[in-house]
C-alpha angles and dihedrals in degrees: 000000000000106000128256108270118197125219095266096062094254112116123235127216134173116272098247090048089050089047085049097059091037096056096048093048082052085049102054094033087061088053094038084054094047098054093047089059094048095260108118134109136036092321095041088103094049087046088057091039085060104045085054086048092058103045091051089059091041093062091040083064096042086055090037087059105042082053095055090038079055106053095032090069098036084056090053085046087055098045104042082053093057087046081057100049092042089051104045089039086050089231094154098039144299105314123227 
């Protein structure tokens, strides 16, 4: 069975029969894909599990950080304000 060509040269197929093609190339391009990258095969799913895994605690760190980064300057501010007042107020003394 040669399939139905058109006039213009394209060929022409039923649409279950095109949704079926389709649907195994994206299957075994997704396989294809996966075993490029190194996740094929029966721990394939663990592997992912533990990528996902990684990046969740890496961007635990990364806001970890920019909260510490945070109240580590506001605490300098702080306490660069209260130098200043005890300072100007001569708390520790008469200034030069």
């Amino acid at each position: 069975m040669s399939p139905r060509r058109a006039g213009d040269g394209h060929v022409r197929m039923p649409d279950a029969e095109f949704e079926e093609l389709l649907a195994r190339a994206a299957e075994e391009g997704a396989k294809r894909a996966l075993a490029d990258a190194g996740l094929d095969g029966k721990e394939a799913a663990l592997d992912i599990r533990d990528l996902r895994a990684l990046l969740d605690c890496i961007r635990f760190v990364r806001r970890t950080a920019v909260q510490t980064s945070v109240h580590l300057i506001t605490t300098g501010v702080i306490l660069a304000l209260l130098a200043g007042i005890a300072l100007k107020l001569k708390i520790f003394g008469s200034a030069p």
